[in-house]
GUMARLO-100695 format. One record per residue (C-alpha): residue number from 1; x, y, z. Coordinates in steps of 0.02 Angstrom, whole numbers, plus 50000, padded with zeros to 5 digits. Example, Ala and Ser with C-alpha at 12.3 -4.5 7.8 and 13.67 -1.06 7.14 Angstrom:
<r pos="1" xx="50615" yy="49775" zz="50390"/>
<r pos="2" xx="50684" yy="49947" zz="50357"/>
// end
This chain:
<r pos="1" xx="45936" yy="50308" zz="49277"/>
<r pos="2" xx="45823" yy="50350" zz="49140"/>
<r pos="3" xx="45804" yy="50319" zz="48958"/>
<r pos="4" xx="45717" yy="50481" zz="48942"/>
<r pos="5" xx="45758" yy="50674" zz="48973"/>
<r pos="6" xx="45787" yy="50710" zz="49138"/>
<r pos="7" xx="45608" yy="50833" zz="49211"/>
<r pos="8" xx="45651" yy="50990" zz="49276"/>
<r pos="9" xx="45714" yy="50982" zz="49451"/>
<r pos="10" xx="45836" yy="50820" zz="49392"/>
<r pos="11" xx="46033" yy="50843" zz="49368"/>
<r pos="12" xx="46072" yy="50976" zz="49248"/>
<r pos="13" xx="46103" yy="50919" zz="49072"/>
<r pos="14" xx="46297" yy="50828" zz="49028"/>
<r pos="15" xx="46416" yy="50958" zz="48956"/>
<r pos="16" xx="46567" yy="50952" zz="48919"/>
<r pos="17" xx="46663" yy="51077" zz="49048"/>
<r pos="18" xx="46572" yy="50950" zz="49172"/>
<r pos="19" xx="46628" yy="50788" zz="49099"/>
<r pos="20" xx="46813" yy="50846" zz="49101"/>
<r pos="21" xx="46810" yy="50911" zz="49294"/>
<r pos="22" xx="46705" yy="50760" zz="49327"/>
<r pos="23" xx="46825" yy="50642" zz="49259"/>
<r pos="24" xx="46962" yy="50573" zz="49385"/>
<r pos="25" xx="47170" yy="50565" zz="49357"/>
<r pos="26" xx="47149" yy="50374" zz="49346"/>
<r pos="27" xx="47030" yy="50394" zz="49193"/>
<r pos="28" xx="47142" yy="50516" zz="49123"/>
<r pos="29" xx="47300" yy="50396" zz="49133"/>
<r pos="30" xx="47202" yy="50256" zz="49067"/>
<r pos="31" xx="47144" yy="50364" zz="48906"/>
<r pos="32" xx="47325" yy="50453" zz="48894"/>
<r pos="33" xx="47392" yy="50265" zz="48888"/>
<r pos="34" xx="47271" yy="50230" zz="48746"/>
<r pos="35" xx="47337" yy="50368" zz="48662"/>
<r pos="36" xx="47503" yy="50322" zz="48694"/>
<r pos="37" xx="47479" yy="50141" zz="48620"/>
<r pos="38" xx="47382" yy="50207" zz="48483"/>
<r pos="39" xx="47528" yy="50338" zz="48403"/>
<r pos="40" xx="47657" yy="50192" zz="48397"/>
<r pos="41" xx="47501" yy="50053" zz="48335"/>
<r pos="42" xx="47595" yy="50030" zz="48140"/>
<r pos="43" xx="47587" yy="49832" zz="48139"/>
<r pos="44" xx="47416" yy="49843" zz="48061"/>
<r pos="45" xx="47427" yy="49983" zz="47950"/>
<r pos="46" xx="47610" yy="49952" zz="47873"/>
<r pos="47" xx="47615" yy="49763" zz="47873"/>
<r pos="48" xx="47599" yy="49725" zz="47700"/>
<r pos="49" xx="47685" yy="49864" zz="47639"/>
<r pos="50" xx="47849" yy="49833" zz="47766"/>
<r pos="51" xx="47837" yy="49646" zz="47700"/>
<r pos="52" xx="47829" yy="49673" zz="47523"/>
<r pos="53" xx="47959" yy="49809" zz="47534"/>
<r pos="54" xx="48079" yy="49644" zz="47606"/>
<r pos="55" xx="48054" yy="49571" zz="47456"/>
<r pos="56" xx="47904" yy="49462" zz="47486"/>
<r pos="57" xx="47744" yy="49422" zz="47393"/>
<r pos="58" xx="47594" yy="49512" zz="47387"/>
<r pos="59" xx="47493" yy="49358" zz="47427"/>
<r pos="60" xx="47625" yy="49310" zz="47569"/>
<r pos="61" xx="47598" yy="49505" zz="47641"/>
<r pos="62" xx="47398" yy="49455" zz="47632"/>
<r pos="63" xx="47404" yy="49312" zz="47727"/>
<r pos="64" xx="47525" yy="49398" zz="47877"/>
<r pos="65" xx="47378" yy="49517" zz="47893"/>
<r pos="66" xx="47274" yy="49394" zz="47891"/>
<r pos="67" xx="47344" yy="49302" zz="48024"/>
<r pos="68" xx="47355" yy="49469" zz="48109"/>
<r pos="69" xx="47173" yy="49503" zz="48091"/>
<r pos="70" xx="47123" yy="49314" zz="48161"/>
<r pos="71" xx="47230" yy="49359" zz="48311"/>
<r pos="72" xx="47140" yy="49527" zz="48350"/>
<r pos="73" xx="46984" yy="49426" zz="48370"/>
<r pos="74" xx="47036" yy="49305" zz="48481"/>
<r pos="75" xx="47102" yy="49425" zz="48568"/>
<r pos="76" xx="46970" yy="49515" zz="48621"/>
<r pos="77" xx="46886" yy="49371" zz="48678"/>
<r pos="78" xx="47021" yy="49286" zz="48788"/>
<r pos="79" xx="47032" yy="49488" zz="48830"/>
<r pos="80" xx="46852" yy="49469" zz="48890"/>
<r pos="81" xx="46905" yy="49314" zz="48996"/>
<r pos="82" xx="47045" yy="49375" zz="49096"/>
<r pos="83" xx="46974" yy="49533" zz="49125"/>
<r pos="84" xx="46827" yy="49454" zz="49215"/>
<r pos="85" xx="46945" yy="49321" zz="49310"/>
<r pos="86" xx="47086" yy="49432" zz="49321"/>
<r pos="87" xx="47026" yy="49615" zz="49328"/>
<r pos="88" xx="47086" yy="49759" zz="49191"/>
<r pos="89" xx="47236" yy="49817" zz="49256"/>
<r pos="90" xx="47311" yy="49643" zz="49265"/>
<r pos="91" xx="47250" yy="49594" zz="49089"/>
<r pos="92" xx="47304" yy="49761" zz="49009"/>
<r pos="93" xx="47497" yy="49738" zz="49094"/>
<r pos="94" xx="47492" yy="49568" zz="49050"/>
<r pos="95" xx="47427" yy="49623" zz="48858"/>
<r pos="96" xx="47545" yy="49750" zz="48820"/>
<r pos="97" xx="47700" yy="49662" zz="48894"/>
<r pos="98" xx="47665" yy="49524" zz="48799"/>
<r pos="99" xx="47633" yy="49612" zz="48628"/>
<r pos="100" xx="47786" yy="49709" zz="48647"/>
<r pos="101" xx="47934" yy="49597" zz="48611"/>
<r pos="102" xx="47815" yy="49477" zz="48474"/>
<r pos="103" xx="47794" yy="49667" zz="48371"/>
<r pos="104" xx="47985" yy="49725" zz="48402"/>
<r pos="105" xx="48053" yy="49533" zz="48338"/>
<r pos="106" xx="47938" yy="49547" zz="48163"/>
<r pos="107" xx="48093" yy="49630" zz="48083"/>
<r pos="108" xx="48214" yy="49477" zz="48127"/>
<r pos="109" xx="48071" yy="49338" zz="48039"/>
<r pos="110" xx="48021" yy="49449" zz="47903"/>
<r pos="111" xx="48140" yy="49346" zz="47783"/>
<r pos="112" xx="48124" yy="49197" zz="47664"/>
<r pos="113" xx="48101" yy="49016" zz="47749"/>
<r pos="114" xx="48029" yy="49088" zz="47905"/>
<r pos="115" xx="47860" yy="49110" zz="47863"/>
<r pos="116" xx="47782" yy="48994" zz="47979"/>
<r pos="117" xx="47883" yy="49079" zz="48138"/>
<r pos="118" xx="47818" yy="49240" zz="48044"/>
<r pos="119" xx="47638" yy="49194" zz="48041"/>
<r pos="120" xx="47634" yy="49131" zz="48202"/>
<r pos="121" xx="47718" yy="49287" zz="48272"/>
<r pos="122" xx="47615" yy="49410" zz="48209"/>
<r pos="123" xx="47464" yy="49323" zz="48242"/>
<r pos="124" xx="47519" yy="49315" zz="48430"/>
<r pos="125" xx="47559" yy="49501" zz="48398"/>
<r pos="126" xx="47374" yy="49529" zz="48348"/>
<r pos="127" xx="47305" yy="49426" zz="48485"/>
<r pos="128" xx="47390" yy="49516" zz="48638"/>
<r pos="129" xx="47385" yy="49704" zz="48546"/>
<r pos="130" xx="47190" yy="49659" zz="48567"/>
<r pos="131" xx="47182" yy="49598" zz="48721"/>
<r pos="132" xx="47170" yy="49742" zz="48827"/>
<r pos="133" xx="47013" yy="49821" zz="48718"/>
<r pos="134" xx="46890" yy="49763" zz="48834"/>
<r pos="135" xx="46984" yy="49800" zz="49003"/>
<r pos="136" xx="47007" yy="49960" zz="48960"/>
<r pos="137" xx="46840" yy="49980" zz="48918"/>
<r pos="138" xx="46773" yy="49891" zz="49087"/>
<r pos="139" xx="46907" yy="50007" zz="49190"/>
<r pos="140" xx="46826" yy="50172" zz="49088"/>
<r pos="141" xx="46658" yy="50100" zz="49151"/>
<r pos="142" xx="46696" yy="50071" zz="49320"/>
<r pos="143" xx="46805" yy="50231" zz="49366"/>
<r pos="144" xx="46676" yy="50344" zz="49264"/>
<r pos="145" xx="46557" yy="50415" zz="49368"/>
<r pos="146" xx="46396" yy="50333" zz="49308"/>
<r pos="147" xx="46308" yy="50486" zz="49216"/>
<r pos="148" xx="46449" yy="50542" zz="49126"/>
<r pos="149" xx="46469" yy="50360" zz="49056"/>
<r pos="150" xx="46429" yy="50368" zz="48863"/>
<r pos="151" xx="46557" yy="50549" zz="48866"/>
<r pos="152" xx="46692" yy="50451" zz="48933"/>
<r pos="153" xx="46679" yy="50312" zz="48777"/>
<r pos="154" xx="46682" yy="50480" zz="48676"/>
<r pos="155" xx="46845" yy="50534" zz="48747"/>
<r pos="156" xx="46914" yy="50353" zz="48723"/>
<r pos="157" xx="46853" yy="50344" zz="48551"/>
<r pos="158" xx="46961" yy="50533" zz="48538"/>
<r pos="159" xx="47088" yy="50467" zz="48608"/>
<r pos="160" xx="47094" yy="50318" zz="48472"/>
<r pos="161" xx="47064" yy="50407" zz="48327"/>
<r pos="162" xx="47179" yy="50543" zz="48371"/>
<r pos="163" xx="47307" yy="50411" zz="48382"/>
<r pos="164" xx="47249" yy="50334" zz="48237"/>
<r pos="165" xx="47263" yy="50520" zz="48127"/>
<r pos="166" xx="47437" yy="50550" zz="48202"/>
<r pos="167" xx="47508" yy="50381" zz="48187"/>
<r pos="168" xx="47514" yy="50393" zz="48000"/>
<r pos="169" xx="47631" yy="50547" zz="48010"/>
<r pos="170" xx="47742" yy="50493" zz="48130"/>
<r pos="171" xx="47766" yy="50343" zz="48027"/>
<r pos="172" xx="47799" yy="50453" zz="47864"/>
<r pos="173" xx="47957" yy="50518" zz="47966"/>
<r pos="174" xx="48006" yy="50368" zz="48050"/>
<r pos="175" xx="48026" yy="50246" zz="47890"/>
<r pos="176" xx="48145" yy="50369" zz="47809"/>
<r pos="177" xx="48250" yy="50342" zz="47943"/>
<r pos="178" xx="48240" yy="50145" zz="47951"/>
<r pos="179" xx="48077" yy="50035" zz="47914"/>
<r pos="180" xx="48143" yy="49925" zz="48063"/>
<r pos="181" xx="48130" yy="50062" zz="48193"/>
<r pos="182" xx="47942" yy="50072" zz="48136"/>
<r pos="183" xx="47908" yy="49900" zz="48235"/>
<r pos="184" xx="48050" yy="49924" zz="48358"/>
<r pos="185" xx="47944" yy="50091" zz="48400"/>
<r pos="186" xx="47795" yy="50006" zz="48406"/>
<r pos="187" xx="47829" yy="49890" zz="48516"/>
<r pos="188" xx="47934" yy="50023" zz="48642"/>
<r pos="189" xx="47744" yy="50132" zz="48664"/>
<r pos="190" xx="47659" yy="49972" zz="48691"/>
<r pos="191" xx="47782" yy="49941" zz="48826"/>
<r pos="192" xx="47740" yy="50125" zz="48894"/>
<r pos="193" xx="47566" yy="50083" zz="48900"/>
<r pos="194" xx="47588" yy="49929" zz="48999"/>
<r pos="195" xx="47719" yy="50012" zz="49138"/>
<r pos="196" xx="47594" yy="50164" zz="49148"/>
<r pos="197" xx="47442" yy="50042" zz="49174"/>
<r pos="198" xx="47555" yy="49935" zz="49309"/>
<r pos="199" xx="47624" yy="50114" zz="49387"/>
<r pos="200" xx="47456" yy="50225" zz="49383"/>
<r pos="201" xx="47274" yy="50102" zz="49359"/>
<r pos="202" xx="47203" yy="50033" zz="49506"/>
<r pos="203" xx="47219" yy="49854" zz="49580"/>
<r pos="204" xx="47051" yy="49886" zz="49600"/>
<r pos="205" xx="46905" yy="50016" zz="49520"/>
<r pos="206" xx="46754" yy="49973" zz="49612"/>
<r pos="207" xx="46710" yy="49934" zz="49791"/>
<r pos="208" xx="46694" yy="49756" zz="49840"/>
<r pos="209" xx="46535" yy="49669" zz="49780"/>
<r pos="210" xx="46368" yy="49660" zz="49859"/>
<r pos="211" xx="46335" yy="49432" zz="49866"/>
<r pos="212" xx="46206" yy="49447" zz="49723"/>
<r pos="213" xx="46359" yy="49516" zz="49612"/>
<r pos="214" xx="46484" yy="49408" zz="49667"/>
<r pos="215" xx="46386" yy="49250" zz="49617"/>
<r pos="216" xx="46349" yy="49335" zz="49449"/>
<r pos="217" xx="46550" yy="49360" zz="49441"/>
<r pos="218" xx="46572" yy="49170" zz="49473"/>
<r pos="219" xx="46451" yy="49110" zz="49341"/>
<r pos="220" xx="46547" yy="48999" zz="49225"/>
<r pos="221" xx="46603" yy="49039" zz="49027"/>
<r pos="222" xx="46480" yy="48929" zz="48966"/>
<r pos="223" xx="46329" yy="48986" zz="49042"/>
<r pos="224" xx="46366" yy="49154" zz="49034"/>
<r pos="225" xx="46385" yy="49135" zz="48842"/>
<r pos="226" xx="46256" yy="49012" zz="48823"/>
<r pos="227" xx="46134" yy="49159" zz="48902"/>
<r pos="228" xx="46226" yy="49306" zz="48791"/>
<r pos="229" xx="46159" yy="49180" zz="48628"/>
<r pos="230" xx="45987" yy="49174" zz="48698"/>
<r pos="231" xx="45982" yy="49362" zz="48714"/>
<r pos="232" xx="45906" yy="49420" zz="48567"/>
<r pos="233" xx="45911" yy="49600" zz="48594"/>
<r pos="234" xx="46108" yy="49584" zz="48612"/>
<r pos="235" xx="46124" yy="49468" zz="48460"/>
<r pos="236" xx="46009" yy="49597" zz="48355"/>
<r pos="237" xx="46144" yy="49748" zz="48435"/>
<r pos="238" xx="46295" yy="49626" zz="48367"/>
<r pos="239" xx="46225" yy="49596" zz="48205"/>
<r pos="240" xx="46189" yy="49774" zz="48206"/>
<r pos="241" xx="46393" yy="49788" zz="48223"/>
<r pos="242" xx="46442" yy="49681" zz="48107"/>
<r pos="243" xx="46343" yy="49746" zz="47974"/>
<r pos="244" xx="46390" yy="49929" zz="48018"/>
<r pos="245" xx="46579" yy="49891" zz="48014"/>
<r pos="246" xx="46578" yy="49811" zz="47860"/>
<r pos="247" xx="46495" yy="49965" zz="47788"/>
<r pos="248" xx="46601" yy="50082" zz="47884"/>
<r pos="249" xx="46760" yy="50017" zz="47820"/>
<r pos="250" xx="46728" yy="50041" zz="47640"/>
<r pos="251" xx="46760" yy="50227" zz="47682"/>
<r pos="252" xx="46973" yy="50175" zz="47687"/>
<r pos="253" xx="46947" yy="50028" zz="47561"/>
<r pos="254" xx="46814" yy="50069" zz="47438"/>
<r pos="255" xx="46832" yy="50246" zz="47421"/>
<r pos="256" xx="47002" yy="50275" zz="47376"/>
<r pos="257" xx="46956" yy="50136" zz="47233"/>
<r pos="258" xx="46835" yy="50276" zz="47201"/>
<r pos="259" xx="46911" yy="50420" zz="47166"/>
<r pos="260" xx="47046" yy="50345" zz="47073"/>
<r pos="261" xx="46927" yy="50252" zz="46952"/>
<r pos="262" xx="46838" yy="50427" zz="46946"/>
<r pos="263" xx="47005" yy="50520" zz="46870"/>
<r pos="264" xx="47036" yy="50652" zz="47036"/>
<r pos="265" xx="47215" yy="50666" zz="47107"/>
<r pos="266" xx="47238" yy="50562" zz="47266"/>
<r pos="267" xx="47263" yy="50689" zz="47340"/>
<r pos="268" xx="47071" yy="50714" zz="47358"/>
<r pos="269" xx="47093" yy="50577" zz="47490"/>
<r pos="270" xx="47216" yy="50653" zz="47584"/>
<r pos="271" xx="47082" yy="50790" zz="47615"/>
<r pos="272" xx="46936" yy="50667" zz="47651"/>
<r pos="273" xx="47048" yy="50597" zz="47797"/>
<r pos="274" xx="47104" yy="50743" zz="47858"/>
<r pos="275" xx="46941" yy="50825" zz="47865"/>
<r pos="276" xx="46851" yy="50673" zz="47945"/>
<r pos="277" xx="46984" yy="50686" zz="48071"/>
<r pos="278" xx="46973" yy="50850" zz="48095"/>
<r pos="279" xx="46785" yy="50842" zz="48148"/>
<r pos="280" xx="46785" yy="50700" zz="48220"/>
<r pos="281" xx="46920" yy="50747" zz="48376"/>
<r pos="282" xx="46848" yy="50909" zz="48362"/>
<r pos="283" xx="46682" yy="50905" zz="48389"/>
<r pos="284" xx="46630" yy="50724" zz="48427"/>
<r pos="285" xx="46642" yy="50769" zz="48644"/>
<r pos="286" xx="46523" yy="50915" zz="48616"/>
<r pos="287" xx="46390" yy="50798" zz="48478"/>
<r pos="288" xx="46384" yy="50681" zz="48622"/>
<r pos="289" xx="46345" yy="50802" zz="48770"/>
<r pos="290" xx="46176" yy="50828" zz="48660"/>
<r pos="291" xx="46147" yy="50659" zz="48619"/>
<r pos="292" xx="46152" yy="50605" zz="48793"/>
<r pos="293" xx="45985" yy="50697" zz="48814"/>
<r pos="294" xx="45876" yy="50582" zz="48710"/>
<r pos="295" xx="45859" yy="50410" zz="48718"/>
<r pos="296" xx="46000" yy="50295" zz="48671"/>
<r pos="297" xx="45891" yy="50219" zz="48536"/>
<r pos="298" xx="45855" yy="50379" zz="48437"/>
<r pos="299" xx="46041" yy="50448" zz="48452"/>
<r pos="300" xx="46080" yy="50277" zz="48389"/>
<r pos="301" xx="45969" yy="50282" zz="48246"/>
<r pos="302" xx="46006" yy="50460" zz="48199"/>
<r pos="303" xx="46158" yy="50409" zz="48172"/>
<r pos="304" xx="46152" yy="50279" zz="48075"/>
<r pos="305" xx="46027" yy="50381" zz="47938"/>
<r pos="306" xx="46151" yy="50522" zz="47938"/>
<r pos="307" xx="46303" yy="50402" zz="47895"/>
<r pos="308" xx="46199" yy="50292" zz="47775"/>
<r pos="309" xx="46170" yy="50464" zz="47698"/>
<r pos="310" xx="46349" yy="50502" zz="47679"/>
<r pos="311" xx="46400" yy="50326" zz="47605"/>
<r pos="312" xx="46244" yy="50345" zz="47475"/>
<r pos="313" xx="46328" yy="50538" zz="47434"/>
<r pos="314" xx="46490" yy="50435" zz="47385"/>
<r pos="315" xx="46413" yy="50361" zz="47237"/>
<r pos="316" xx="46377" yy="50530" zz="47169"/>
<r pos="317" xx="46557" yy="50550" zz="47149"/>
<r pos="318" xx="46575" yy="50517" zz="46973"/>
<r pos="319" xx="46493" yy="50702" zz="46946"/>
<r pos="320" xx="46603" yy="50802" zz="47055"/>
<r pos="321" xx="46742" yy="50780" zz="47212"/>
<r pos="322" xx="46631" yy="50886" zz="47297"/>
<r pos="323" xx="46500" yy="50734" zz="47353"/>
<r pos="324" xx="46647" yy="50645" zz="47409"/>
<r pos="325" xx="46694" yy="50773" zz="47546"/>
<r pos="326" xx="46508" yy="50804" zz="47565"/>
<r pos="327" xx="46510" yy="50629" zz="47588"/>
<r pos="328" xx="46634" yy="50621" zz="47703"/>
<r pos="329" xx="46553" yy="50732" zz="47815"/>
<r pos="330" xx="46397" yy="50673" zz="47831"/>
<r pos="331" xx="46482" yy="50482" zz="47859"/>
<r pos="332" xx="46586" yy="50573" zz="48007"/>
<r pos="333" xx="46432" yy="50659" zz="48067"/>
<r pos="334" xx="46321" yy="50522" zz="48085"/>
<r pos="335" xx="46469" yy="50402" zz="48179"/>
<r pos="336" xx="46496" yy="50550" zz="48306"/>
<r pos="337" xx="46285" yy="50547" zz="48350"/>
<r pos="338" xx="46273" yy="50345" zz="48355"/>
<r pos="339" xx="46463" yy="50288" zz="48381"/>
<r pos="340" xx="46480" yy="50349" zz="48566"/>
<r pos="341" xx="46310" yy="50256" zz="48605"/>
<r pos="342" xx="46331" yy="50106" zz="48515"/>
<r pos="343" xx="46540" yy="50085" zz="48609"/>
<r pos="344" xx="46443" yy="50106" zz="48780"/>
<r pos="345" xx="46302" yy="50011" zz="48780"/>
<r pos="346" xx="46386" yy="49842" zz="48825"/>
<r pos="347" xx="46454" yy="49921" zz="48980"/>
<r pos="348" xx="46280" yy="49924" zz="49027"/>
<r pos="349" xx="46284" yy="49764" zz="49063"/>
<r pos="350" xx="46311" yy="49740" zz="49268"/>
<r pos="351" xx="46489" yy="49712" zz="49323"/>
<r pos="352" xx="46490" yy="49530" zz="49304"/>
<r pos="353" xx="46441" yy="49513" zz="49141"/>
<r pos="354" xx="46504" yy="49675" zz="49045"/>
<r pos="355" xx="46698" yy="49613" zz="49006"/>
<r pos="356" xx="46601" yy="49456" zz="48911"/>
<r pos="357" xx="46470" yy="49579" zz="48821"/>
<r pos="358" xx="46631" yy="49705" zz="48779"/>
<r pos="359" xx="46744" yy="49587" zz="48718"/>
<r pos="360" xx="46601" yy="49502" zz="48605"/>
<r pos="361" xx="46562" yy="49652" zz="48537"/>
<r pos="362" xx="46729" yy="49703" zz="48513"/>
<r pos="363" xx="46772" yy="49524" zz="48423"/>
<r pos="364" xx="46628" yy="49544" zz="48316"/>
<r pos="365" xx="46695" yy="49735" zz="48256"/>
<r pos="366" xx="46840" yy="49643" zz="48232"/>
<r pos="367" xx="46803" yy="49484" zz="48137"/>
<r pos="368" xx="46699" yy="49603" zz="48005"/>
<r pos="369" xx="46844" yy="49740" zz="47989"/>
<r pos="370" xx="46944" yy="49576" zz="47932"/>
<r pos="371" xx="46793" yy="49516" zz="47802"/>
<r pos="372" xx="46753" yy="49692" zz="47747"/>
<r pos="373" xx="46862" yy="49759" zz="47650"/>
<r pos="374" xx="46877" yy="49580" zz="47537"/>
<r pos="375" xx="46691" yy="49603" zz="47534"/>
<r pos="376" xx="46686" yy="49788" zz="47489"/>
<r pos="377" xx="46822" yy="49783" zz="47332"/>
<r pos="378" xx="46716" yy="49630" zz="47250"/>
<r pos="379" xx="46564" yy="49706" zz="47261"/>
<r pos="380" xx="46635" yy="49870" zz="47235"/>
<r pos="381" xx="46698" yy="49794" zz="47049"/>
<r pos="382" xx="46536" yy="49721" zz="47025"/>
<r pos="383" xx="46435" yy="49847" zz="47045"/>
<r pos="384" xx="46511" yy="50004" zz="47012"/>
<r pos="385" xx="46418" yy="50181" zz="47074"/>
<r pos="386" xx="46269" yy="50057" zz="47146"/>
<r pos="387" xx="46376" yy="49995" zz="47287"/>
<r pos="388" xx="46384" yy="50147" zz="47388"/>
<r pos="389" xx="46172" yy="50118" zz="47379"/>
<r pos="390" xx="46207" yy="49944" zz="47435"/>
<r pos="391" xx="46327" yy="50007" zz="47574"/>
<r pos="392" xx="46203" yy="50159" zz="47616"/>
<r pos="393" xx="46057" yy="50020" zz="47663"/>
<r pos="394" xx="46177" yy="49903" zz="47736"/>
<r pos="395" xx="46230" yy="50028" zz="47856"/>
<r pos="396" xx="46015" yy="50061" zz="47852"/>
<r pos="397" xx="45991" yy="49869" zz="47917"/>
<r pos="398" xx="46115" yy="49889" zz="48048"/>
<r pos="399" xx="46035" yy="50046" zz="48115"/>
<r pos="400" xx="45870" yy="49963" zz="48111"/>
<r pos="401" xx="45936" yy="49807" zz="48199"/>
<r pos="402" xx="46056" yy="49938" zz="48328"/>
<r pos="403" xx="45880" yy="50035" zz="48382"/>
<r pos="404" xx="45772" yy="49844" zz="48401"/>
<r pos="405" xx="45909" yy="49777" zz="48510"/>
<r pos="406" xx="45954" yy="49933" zz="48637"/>
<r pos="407" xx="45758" yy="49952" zz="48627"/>
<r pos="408" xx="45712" yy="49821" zz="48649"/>
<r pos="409" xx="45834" yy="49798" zz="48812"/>
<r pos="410" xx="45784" yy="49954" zz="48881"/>
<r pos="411" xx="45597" yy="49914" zz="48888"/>
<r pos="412" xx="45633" yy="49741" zz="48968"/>
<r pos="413" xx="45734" yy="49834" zz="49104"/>
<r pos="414" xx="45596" yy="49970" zz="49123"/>
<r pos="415" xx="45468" yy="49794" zz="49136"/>
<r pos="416" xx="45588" yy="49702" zz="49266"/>
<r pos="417" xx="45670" yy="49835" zz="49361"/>
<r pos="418" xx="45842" yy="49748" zz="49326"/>
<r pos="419" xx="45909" yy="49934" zz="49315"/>
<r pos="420" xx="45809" yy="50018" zz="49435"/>
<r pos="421" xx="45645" yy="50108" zz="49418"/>
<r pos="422" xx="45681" yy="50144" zz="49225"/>
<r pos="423" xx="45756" yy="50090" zz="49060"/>
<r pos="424" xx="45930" yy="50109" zz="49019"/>
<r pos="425" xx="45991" yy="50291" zz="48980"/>
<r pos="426" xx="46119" yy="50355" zz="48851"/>
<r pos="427" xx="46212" yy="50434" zz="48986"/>
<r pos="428" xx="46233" yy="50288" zz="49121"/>
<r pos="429" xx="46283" yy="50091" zz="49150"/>
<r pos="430" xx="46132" yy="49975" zz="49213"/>
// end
């Protein structure tokens, strides 16, 4: 592996046409399940407007998705656990059978005097819906031939957000029937998902490990934790997170808040999600077969610029709806060149470690989409057309902190030979 273009003689570049042949039926059912379990994924989304439109308050609605939010973060963690005790395809069964009847029962406690069996339910909801993030993500890594590595995180992150686009609309047509069947739904696809994973994922993805792997495998929570907090390149990457998911949600918080304030028809936001949508399923697989020719570092930092670009655009909205879409664009843009990069590059990580470094980083997405969009509407208030600045150089930090940390890694690799005779590429796992 290499962290550089490949000389002439080496493998032909990663298309596209090659990833998809090169791609195996188990990877394919694993990403069709993802889909799956992302189209019926409402809980989320239509929480607070399901609870209010019970009859409670807005502040009870708030703290439901709050508890919600909380649970997604533990879950990835304790996700992150079983995986590496258990294996993926026993933590994702286990995951979705368990989140199915806690989403499905929400109707039945969504009534007064049962808001602590509420809470508690939906919180459990959040923390098994999240649970199978990061075995998925370690079954990707291990089925996925190692070259085509940082493609197949681009298909899973099409797979999510064309779930994610789609899931809207079949909600529109679904709560006009009942705003029951919305959870009763949601919980019947996450059942899907959990008697494909038992029926079609492997037992097993990889070969049995060499000794030297096995002990890594064995290596207690602590220590293995205790080392992730001394790593400085990985806390720099996590920061780098953090900070770029705070500014990235402000693009489904902030922005409406926007263009309302601004005077255009909300309908202006329709066509900012539909277009970002649009380019994102669209062309996101054939942006990554050219970023995987450059080193992970500068695809990551590309990105970032480009997307800091398009949040700064935003607060030249005031003038004319045309930044906004502009906007939009550019913010799209720049996730497709650093997004695919920045999903992989804990699956670097060898096979004893990488369920603990996906489910941290995964926890950490998670723990700032909860705190970012609190974050984003009081600053947003206070600061008016200067926030998208302050969002455009947040996003700025985490790009410079994204490119120190996968750096940073990849020279120490290239200086130990941990990863072979070179650093860590943008196409392949250490």
């Amino acid at each position: 592996m290499t962290d550089h273009k490949p000389p002439a003689g080496d493998e032909p570049p990663v298309g596209v046409l090659d990833t998809l042949r090169a791609t195996p039926a188990t990877v394919r059912y694993l990403l069709g399940g993802v889909l799956v379990n992302q189209l019926g994924a409402f809980v989320q989304t239509f929480l607070v407007l399901y609870l209010t439109h019970r009859g409670m308050s807005d502040g009870t609605a708030g703290l439901a998705l709050g508890a919600y939010s909380l649970g997604t973060v533990f879950g990835t963690v304790l996700g992150g656990e079983i995986t590496h005790r258990l294996g993926p395809r026993t933590t994702i069964v286990v995951a979705m059978t368990g989140s199915a009847p806690l989403v499905a029962v929400l109707p039945l406690l969504a009534r007064p005097g049962l808001l602590a069996p509420l809470l508690a339910a939906v919180a459990l909801a959040g923390l098994f819906a999240q649970a199978y993030r990061p075995a998925a993500s370690v079954l990707l890594s291990d089925l996925m031939p190692e070259r085509y590595q940082v493609m197949a995180f681009s298909m899973m992150r099409i797979a999510l957000n064309t779930g994610a686009a789609l899931a809207p609309l079949i909600a529109a047509g679904v709560i006009l029937l009942d705003w029951d069947l919305l959870f009763w739904l949601d919980g019947a696809t996450t059942l899907v998902y959990a008697l494909l994973a038992h029926r079609l994922l492997p037992r097993r993805a990889v070969p049995e490990r060499a000794p030297k792997e096995r002990a890594v495998r064995r290596t207690g929570g602590r220590a293995a934790y205790a080392a992730m907090l001394r790593d400085r390149a990985y806390l720099a990457y996590l920061a780098s997170v953090m900070l770029g998911t705070v500014a990235y949600v402000q693009s489904s918080i902030s922005l409406p808040l926007e263009i309302v304030h601004d005077g255009y028809p909300t309908g202006l936001y329709s066509a900012v999600l539909t277009a970002s949508s649009v380019v994102l399923i669209t062309c996101e697989l054939k942006i990554t077969a050219y970023i995987t020719r450059i080193p992970t570092y500068l695809a990551v930092g590309a990105g970032h610029l480009v997307n800091s670009a398009g949040l700064a655009v935003y607060g030249l909205a005031v003038h004319s709806g045309a930044f906004v879409l502009f906007g939009a664009v550019l913010a799209v843009s720049g996730l497709m060149i650093a997004g695919p990069s920045m999903f992989a590059h804990p699956a670097t990580f060898p096979d004893g470690q990488k369920a603990r470094y996906l489910a941290t980083m995964q926890a950490a997405a998670g723990l700032a989409s909860a705190a970012g969009p609190l974050l984003g509407v009081v600053l947003w208030n206070g600061l008016g057309a200067g926030f998208w600045v302050l969002m455009a150089l947040v996003n700025g930090l985490a790009g410079v902190l994204a490119v120190a940390g996968i750096k940073r890694r990849a020279d120490r690799q290239a200086a130990t030979g941990a990863a072979g005779t070179a650093p860590e590429a943008v196409g392949g796992a250490a």
